[in-house]
BAFIMI-826356 format. One record per residue (C-alpha): x, y, z. Coordinates in pm, 1 decimal. Layout:
N
{marro {X; Y; Z}};
...
This chain:
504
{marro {-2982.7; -745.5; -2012.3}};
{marro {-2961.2; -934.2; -1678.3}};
{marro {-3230.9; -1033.7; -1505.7}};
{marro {-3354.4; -756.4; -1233.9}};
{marro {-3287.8; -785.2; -903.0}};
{marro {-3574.8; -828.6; -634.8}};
{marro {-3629.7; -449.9; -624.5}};
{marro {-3789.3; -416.0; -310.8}};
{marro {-3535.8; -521.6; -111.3}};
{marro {-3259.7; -307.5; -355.7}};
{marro {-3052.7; -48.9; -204.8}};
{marro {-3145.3; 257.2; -388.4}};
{marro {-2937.8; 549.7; -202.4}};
{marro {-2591.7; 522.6; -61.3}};
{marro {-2429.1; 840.9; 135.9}};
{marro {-2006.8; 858.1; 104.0}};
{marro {-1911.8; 1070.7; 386.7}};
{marro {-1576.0; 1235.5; 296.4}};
{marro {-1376.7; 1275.6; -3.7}};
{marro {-971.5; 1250.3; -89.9}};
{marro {-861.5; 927.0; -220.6}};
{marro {-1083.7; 737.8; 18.5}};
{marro {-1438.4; 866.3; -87.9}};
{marro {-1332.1; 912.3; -460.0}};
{marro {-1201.3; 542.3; -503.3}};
{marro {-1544.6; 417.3; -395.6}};
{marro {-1761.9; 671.2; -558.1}};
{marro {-1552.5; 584.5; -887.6}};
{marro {-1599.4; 226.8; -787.5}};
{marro {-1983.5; 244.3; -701.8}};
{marro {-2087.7; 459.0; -1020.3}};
{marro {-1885.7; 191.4; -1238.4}};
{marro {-2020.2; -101.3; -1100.8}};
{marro {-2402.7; 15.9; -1006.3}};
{marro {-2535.5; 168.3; -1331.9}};
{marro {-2896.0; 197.6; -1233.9}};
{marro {-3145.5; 224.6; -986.0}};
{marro {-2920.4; 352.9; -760.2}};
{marro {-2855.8; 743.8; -591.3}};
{marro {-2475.9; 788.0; -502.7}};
{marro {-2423.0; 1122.1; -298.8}};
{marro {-2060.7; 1239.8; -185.1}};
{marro {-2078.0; 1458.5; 92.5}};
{marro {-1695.9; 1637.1; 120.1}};
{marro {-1576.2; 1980.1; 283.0}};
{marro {-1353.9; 2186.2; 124.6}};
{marro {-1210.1; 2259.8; 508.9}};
{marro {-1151.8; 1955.6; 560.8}};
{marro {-797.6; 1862.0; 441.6}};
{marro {-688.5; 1556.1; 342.8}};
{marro {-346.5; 1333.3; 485.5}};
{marro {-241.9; 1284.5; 78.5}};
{marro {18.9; 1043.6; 209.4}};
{marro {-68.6; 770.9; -41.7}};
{marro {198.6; 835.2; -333.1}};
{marro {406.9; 517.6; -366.7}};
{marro {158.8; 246.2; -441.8}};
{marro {155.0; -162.7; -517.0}};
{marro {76.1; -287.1; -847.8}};
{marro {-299.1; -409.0; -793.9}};
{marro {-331.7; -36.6; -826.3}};
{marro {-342.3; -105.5; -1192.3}};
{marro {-644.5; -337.4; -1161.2}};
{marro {-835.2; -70.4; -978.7}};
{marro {-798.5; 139.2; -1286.5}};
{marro {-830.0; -104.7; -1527.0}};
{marro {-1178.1; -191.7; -1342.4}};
{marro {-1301.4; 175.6; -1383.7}};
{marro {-1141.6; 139.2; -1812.4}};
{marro {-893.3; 425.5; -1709.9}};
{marro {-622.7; 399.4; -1968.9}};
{marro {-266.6; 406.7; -1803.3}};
{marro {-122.9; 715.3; -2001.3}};
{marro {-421.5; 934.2; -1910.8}};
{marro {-429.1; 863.6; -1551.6}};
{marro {-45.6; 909.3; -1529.5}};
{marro {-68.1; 1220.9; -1671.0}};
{marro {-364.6; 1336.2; -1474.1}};
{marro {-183.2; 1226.7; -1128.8}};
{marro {202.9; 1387.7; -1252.2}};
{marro {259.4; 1021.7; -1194.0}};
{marro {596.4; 832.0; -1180.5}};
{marro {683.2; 439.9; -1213.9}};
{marro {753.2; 171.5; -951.6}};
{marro {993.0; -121.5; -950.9}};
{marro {1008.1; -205.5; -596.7}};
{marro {1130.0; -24.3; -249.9}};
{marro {1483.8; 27.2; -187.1}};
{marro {1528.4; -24.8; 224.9}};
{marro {1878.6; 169.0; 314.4}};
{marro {2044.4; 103.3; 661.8}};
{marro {1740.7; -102.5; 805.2}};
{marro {1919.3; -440.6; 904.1}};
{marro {2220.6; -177.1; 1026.8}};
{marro {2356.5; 165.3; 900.5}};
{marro {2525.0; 174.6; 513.3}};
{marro {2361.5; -169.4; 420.8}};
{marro {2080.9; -177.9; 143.3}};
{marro {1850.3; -432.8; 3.0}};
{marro {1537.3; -393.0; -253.2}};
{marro {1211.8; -561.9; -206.9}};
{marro {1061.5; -591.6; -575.3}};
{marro {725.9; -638.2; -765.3}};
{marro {834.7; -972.1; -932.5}};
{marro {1067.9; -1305.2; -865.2}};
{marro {1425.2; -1365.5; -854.8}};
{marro {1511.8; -1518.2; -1192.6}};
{marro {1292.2; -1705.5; -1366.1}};
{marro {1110.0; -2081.4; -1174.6}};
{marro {1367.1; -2367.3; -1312.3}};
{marro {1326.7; -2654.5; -1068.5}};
{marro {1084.1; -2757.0; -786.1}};
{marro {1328.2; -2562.7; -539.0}};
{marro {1274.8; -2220.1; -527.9}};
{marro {1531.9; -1984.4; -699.9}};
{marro {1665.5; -1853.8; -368.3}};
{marro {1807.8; -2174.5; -238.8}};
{marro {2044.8; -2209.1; -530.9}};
{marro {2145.4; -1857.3; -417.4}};
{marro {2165.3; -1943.9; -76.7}};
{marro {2383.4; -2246.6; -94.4}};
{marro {2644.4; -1987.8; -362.7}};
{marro {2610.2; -1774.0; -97.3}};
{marro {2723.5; -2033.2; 161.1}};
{marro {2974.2; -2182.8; -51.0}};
{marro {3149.2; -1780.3; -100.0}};
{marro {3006.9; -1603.4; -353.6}};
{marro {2890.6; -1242.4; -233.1}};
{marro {2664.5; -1086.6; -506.6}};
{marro {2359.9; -1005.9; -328.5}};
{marro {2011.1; -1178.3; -404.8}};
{marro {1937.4; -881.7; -553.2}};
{marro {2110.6; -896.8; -887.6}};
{marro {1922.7; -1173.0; -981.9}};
{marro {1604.5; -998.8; -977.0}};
{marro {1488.7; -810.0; -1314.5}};
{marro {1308.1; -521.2; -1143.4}};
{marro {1617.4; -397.6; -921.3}};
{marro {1821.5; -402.1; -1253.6}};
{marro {1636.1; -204.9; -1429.0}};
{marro {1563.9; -21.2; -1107.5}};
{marro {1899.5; 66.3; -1016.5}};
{marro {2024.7; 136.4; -1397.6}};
{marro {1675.4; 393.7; -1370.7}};
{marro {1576.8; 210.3; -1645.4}};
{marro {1144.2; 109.6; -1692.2}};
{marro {920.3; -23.2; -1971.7}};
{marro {576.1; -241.3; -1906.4}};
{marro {658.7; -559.9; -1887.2}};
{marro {693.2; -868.4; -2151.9}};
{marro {389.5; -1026.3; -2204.7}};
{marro {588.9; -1337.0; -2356.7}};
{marro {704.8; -1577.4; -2044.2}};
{marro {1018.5; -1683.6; -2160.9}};
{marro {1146.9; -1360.1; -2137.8}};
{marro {1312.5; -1206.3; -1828.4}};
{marro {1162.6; -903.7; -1847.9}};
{marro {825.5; -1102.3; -1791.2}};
{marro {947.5; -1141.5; -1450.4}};
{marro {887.4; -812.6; -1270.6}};
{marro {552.3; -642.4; -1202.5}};
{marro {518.2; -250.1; -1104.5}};
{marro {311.2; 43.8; -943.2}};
{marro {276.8; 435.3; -985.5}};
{marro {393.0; 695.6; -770.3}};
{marro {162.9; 1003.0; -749.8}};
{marro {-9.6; 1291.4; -654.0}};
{marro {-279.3; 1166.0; -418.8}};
{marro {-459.3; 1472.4; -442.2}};
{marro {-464.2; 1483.7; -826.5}};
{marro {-549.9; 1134.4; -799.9}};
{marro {-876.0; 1251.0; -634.3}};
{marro {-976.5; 1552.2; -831.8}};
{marro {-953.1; 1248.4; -1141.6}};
{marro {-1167.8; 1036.6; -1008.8}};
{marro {-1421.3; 1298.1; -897.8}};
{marro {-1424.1; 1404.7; -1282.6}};
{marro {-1514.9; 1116.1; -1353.5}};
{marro {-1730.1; 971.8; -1076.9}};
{marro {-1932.1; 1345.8; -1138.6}};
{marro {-1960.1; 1258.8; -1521.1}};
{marro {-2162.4; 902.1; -1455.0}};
{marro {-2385.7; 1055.1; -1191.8}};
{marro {-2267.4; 1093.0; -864.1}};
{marro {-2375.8; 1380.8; -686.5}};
{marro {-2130.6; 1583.1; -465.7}};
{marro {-2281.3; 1814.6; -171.5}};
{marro {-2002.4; 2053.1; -35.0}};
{marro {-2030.1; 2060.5; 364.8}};
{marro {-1929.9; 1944.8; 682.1}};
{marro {-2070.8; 1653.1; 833.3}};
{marro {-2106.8; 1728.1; 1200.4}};
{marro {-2336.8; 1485.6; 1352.5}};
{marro {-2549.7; 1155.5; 1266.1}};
{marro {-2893.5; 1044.3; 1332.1}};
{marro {-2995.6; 670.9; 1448.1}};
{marro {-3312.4; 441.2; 1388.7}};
{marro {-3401.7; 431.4; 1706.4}};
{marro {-3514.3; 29.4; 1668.6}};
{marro {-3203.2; -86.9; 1484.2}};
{marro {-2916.2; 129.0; 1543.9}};
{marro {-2882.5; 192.1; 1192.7}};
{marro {-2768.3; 476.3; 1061.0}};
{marro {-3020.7; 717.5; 945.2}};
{marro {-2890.2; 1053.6; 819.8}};
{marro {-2583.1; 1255.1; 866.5}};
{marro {-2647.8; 1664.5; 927.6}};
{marro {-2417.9; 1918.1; 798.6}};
{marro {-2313.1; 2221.4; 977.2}};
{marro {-2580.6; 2448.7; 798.2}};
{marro {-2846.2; 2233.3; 924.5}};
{marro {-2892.5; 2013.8; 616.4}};
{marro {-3014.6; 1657.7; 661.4}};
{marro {-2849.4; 1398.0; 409.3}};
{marro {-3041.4; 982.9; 442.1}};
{marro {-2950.2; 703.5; 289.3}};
{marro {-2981.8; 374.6; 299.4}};
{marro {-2594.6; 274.2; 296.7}};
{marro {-2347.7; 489.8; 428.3}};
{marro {-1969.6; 450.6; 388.5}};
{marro {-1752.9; 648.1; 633.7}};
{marro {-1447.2; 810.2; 395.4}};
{marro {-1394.7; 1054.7; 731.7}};
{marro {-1016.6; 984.0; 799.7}};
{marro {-901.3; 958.9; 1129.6}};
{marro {-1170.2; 1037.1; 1328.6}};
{marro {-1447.0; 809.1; 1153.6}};
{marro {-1757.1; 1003.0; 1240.9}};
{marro {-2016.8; 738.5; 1157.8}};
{marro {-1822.1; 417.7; 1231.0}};
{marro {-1684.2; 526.0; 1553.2}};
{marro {-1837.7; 851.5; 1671.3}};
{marro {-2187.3; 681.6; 1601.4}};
{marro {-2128.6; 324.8; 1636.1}};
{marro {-1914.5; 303.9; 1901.6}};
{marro {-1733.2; -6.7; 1703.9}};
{marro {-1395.2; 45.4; 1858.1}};
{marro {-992.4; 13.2; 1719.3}};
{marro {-754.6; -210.9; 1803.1}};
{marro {-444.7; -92.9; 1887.9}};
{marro {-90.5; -245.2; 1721.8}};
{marro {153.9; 41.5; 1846.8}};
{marro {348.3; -185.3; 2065.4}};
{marro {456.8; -382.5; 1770.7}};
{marro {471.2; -77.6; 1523.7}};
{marro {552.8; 230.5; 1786.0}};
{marro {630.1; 497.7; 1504.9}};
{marro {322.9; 726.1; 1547.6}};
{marro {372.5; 1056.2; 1410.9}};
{marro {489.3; 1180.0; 1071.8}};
{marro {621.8; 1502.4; 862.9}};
{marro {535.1; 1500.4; 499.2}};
{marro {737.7; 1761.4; 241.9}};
{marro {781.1; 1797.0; -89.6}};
{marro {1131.2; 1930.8; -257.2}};
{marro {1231.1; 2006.0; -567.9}};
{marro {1294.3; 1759.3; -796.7}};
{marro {1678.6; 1615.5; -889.0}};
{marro {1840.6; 1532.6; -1136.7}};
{marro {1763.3; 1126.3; -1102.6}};
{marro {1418.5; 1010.8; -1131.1}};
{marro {1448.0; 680.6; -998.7}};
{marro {1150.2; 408.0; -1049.1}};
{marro {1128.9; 327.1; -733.7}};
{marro {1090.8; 416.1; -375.2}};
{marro {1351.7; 472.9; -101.1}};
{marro {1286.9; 418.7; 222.1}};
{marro {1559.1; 500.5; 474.9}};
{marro {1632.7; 409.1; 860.4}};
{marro {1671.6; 675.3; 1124.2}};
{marro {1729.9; 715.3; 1475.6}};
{marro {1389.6; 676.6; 1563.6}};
{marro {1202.0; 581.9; 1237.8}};
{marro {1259.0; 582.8; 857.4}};
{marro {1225.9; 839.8; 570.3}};
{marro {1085.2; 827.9; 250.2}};
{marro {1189.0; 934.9; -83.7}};
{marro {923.0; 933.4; -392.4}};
{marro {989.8; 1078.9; -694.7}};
{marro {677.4; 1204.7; -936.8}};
{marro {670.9; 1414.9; -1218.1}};
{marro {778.7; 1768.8; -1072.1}};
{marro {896.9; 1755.2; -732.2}};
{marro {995.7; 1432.1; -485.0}};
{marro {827.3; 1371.6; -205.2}};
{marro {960.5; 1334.4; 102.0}};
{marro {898.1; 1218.9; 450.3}};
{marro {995.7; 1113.4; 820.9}};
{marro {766.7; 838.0; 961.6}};
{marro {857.6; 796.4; 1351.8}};
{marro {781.1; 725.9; 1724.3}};
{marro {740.0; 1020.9; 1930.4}};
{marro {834.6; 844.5; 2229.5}};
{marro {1231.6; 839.4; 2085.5}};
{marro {1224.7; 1200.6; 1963.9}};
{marro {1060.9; 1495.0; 1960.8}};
{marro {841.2; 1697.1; 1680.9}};
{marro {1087.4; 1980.0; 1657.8}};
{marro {1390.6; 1750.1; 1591.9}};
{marro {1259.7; 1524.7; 1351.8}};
{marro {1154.0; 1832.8; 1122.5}};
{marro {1479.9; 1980.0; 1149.8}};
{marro {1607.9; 1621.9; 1060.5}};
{marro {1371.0; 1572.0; 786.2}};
{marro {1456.5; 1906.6; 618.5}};
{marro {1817.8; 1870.4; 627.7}};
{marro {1796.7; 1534.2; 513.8}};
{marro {1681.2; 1644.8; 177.7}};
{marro {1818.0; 1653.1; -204.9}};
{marro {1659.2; 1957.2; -297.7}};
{marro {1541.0; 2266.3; -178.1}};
{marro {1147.3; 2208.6; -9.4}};
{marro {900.0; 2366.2; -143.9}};
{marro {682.0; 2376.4; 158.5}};
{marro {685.0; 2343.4; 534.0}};
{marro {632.3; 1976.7; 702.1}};
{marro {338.0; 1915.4; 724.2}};
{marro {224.0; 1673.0; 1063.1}};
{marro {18.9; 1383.4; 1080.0}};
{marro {-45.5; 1172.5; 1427.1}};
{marro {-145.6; 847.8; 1428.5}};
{marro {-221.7; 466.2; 1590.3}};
{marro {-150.0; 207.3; 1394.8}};
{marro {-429.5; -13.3; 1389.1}};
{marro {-773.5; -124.5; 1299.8}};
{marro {-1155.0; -103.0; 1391.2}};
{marro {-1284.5; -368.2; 1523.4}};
{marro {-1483.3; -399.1; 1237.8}};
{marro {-1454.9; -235.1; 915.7}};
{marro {-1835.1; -287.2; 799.6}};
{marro {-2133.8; -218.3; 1127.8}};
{marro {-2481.9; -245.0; 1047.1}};
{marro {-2506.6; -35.1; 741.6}};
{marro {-2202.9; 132.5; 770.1}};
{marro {-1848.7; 24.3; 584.6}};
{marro {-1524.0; 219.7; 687.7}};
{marro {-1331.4; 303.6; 385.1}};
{marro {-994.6; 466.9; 439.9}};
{marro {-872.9; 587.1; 725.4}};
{marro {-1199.9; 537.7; 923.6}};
{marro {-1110.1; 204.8; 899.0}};
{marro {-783.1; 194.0; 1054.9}};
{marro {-446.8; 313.6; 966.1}};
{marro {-86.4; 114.8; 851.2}};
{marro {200.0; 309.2; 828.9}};
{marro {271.5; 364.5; 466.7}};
{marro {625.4; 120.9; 502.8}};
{marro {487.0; -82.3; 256.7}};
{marro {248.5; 145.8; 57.6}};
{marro {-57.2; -8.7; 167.0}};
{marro {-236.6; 286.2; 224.7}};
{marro {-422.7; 321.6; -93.5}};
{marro {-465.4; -55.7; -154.7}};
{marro {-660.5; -99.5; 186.4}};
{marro {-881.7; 153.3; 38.2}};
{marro {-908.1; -30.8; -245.9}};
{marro {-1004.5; -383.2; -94.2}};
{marro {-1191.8; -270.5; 137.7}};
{marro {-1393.1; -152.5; -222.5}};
{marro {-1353.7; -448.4; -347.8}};
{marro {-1494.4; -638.9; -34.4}};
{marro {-1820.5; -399.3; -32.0}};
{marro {-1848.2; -474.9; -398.2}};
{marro {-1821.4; -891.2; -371.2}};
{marro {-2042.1; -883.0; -72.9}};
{marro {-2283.8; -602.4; -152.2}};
{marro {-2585.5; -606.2; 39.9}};
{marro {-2994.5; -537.5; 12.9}};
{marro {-3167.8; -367.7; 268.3}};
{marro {-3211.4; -660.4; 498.3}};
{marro {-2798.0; -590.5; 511.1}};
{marro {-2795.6; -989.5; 655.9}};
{marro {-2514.2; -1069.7; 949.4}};
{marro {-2360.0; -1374.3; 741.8}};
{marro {-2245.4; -1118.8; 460.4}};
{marro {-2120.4; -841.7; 724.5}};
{marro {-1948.3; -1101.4; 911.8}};
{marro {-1777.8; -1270.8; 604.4}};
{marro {-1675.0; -913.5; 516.8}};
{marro {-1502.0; -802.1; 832.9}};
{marro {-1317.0; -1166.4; 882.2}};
{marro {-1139.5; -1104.8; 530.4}};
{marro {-1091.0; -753.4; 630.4}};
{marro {-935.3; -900.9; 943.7}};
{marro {-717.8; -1132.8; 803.8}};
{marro {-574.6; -911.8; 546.1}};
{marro {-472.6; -635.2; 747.0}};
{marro {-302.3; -880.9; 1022.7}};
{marro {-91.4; -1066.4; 721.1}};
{marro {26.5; -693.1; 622.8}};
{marro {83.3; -617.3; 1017.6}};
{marro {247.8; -933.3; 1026.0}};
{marro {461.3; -835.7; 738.2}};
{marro {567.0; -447.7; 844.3}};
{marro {700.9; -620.7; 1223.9}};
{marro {897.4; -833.7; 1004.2}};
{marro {1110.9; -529.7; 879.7}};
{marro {1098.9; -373.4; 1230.6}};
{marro {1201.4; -690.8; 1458.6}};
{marro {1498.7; -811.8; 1194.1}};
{marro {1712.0; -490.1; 1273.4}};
{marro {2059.3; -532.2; 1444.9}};
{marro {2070.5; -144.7; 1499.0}};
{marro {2186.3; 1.8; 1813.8}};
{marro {1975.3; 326.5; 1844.3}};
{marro {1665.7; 308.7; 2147.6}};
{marro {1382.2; 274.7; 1902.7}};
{marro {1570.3; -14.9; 1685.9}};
{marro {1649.6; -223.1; 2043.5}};
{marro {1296.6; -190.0; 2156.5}};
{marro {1195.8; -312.3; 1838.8}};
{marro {1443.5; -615.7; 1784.1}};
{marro {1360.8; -759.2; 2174.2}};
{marro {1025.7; -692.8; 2171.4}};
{marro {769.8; -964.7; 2179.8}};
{marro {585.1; -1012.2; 1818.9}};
{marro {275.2; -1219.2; 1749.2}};
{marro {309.4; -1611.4; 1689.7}};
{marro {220.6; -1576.8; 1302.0}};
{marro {525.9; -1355.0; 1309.3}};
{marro {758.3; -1588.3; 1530.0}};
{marro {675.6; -1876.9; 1309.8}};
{marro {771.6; -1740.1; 978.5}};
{marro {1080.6; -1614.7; 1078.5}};
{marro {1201.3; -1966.0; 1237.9}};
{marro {1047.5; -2187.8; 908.0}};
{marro {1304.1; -1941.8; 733.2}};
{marro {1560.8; -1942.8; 953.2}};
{marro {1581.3; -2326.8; 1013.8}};
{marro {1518.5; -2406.8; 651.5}};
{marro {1487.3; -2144.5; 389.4}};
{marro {1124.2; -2209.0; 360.3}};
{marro {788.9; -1950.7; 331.2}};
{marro {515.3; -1993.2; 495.7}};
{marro {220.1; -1932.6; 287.9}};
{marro {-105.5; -1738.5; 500.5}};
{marro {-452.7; -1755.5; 382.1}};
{marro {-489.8; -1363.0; 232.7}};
{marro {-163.4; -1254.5; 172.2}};
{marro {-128.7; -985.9; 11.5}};
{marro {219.6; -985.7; -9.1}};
{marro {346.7; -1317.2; -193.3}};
{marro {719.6; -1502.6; -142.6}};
{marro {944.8; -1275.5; -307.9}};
{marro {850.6; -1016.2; -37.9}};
{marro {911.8; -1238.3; 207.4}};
{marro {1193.1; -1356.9; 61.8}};
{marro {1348.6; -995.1; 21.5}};
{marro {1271.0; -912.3; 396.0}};
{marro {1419.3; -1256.3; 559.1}};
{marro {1770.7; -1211.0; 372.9}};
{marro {1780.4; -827.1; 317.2}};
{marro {1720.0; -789.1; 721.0}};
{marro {2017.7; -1102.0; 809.5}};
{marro {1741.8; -1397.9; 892.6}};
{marro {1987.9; -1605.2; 663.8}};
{marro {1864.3; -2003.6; 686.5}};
{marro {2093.2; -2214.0; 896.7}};
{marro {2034.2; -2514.1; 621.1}};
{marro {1919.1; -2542.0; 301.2}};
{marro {1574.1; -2691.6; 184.9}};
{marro {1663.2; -3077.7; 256.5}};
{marro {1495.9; -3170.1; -126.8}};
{marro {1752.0; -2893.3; -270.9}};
{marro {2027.1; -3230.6; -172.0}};
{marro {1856.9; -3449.5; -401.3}};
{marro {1842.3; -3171.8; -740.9}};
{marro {2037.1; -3215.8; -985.5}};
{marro {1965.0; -2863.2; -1112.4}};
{marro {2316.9; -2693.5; -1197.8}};
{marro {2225.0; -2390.5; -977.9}};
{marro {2546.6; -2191.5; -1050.1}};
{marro {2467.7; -2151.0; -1371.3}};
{marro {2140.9; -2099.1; -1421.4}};
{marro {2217.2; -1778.8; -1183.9}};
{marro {2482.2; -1687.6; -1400.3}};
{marro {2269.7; -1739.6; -1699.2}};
{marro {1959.7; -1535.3; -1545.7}};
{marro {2253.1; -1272.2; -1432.7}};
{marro {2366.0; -1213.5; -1788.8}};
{marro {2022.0; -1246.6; -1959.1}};
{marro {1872.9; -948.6; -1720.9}};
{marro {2191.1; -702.7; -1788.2}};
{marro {2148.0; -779.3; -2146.2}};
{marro {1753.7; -684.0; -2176.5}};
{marro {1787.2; -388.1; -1918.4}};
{marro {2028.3; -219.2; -2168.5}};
{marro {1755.9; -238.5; -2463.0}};
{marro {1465.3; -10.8; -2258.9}};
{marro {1477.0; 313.8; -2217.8}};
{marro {1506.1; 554.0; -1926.5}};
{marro {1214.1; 582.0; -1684.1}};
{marro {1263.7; 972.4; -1781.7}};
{marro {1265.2; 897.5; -2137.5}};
{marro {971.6; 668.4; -2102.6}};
{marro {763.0; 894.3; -1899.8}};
{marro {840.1; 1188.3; -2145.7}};
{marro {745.4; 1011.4; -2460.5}};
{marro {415.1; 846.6; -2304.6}};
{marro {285.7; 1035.2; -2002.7}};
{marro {440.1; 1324.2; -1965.9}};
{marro {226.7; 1581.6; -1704.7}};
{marro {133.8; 1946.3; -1774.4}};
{marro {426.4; 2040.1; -1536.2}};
């Protein structure tokens, strides 16, 4: 047993205000990770909906789980989950052009040069197969084919990672179950206003509309949008990034399911946004993320619903929002979780993963009761730093359009921050990446974005003169090699069917 902690200063209580995805991740989280000592209360209304936008997901998903020892068949099953290869992006350089941004590389590392400058210099010497045939995960994506991945390196199908699709709100009932069985105690009622220490500022209590009074110690704020303790209380403020990412509004709608169950997600340029296609076990979701300054509410349903593969099951359901963050993410003893904390639009799938690190934060800088500046402040400067890198990352997609619609033009001539500006010249002038400290997303995403979106380099990687590397045919060889393992899995269908097939 480990040595005990000085007690006195031990937080004992901690309030999570708010439920969905949000509240359950770190309930699930705290309960797991704090297995003593230690009261865990979930305060959630059943009136309160919840956005349940978080579907398509990236693959550190999978360590979440594994962190809480949920095995990958049960959850799946739980959640009427699906598979994910990558995102498909349809029309956004310009209309009837496609690329796919995947969870793995392009072929397999062979020389000091990166795999895409062989590619590039075929590509400037004729050849027109397009980067992404040498990627594992798009073959087997586009042939609808998924298993897990080799665990033995020297195969190609080591090469490609993956994530879930899912039912967000299944996702939460789970991980209630399961926080509830280790403890954690769940109060149904609406938080309506908090109490403050009068000689700290600290949070004391949070009072529910029938007058009950719920302290603690540590409070995270899982209260979506409106972030009741982090912003009604604290006054911490948001930062606002809609004049680099203007789509604000968004109609979500499920539709029965067709007859391909691709493993991955589409995402698809409009006039004045993009729509996206997830399929899960039962029905696809759909939606129609976009800027109400280029068109109206009424139009983009009608839009949306006759943009569909199968019949809806349900009416579009709005969501309004700013893209952006607070300030900070973690004031005095409060730590925004969720929504509370800011909001990306879900281009990328980064909805549930912010949730997740901002868990994963609290947990590596978990504090006593003296809750000491130097760990708050280390907290929110990651925090920072990630969510600008995956800011950075959706303008990419936006600004690299040569469309001709309003929203598009405002887009491609608008100004974009520096750490923007200087990636896309490094690849434009030379092929190269520029690696940021907290990245989430790593070179092949970059890599898919520059050439998928037309920033083509105007010269090749001045080493990639001196290799001696036959790049032609290693591409050729990778080319071969993927077609050939892709045709020994089995169907994403088949494979969900034999291993975690849902109660649907």
């Amino acid at each position: 047993m480990m040595p005990s902690p000085d007690t006195d200063r031990a937080i004992r209580s901690i309030v999570i205000v708010g439920g969905g995805s949000a509240g359950w991740m770190t309930a699930a989280a705290l309960c797991r990770t704090l297995q003593r000592d230690c009261t865990i209360t979930l305060v959630e209304s059943e009136e309160i909906g919840t956005v349940g936008v978080g579907e398509a997901t990236i693959p550190p998903i999978r360590l979440f789980n594994e962190m809480l020892g949920i095995a990958e068949a049960d959850f799946v099953k739980a959640t009427h989950g699906s598979f994910k290869l990558g995102i498909q992006f349809v029309g956004w350089q310009q209309p009837g052009q496609t690329y796919f941004h995947p969870f793995g590389t392009y072929g397999k590392p062979f020389d000091t040069v990166g795999v895409h400058q062989f590619w590039l210099a075929q590509h400037r010497a004729g050849a027109i197969d397009p980067l992404d045939n040498y990627c594992m995960a798009w073959v087997l994506a586009q042939a609808g084919k998924f298993a897990p991945p080799s665990r033995d390196p020297r195969n190609v199908l080591s090469t490609y990672d993956y994530a879930y699709h899912f039912d967000a709100v299944r996702y939460a009932a789970f991980l209630r179950s399961y926080a509830e069985a280790r403890g954690v105690i769940r109060i149904e009622g609406k938080a309506v206003s908090v109490a403050l220490k009068g000689e700290t500022g600290f949070v004391e209590s949070v009072t529910l509309a029938d007058g009950r009074v719920i302290a603690g110690e540590l409070f995270i704020d899982c209260s979506g949008f409106r972030g009741l303790l982090i912003e009604g209380a604290l006054h911490t403020g948001y930062e606002d990034w809609s004049h680099w990412l203007p789509c604000d509004r968004a109609l979500a709608v499920p539709c029965a399911p067709t007859a391909d169950f691709i493993p991955y997600t589409r995402s698809t340029a409009q006039s004045a946004g993009w729509q996206w296609r997830i399929p899960i076990q039962g029905r696809t979701g759909n939606g129609y993320v976009y800027s109400s300054g280029f068109i109206d509410d009424d139009r983009a349903a009608s839009d949306l619903l006759g943009r569909l593969d199968g019949t809806p099951l349900a009416d579009p359901r709005p969501l309004r929002f700013v893209t952006g963050r607070r300030r900070k993410s973690w004031n005095r003893n409060v730590v925004a979780v969720g929504l509370s904390s800011g909001f990306m639009e879900p281009l990328e799938s980064t909805s549930l993963h912010l949730i997740q690190a901002n868990i994963s934060k609290l947990l590596a800088f978990f504090p006593d009761r003296d809750f000491d500046p130097l760990v708050i402040d280390e907290f929110n400067r990651v925090a920072s730093g990630e969510t600008e890198r995956i800011r950075d990352f959706l303008i990419l997609h936006y600004h690299l359009n040569r469309r001709d619609e309003p929203l598009w033009q405002y887009c491609a001539n608008m100004a974009i921050p520096d750490t923007v500006q200087a990636r896309i010249d490094h690849f434009r002038r030379f092929g190269r990446l520029i690696v940021r400290d907290m990245d989430l997303f790593g070179a092949p995403s970059w890599t898919a974005v520059h050439i998928g979106q037309g920033n083509l380099p105007e010269r090749l990687d001045p080493v990639a003169h001196y290799r001696e590397a036959d790049g032609a045919a290693w591409l050729a060889k990778f080319k071969a090699a993927m077609a050939a393992e892709a045709q020994r899995l089995p169907s994403h269908r088949d494979y969900v069917a034999q291993h975690c097939r849902g109660d649907v």
